[in-house]
C-alpha positions, 0 to 999 in steps of 0.5 A: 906852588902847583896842586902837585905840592900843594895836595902833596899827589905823588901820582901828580908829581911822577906825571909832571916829572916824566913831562918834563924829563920829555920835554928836555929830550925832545923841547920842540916836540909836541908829543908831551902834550899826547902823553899827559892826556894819556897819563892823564886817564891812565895813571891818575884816573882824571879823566872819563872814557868818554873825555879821553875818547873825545880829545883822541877824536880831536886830536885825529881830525887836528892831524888829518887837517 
């Protein structure tokens, strides 16, 4: 059981099941993980500006290196 179906979040489950129709196109692609940080922020409000801000940083050093 995850917190989607345990808090019965409509908002979770359309996030989780946009991931992994994502993921069967495309099972070896990162870019899910991209995509939930985003739907993250966007969609279901978790995330802080500042929060997103950071991980995008990251993300963009990770990919210079």
């Amino acid at each position: 059981m995850d917190l989607r179906d345990f808090h019965n979040d409509e908002k979770a489950r359309k996030i989780l099941d946009d991931l992994n129709a994502e993921k069967e196109d495309a099972p070896v692609s990162p870019s899910w993980e991209s995509s939930l940080i985003e739907k993250s922020f966007k969609e279901a409000k978790l995330l802080e500006n500042e929060t997103i801000r950071f991980i995008q940083t990251v993300l963009e050093i990770q990919e210079a290196i």
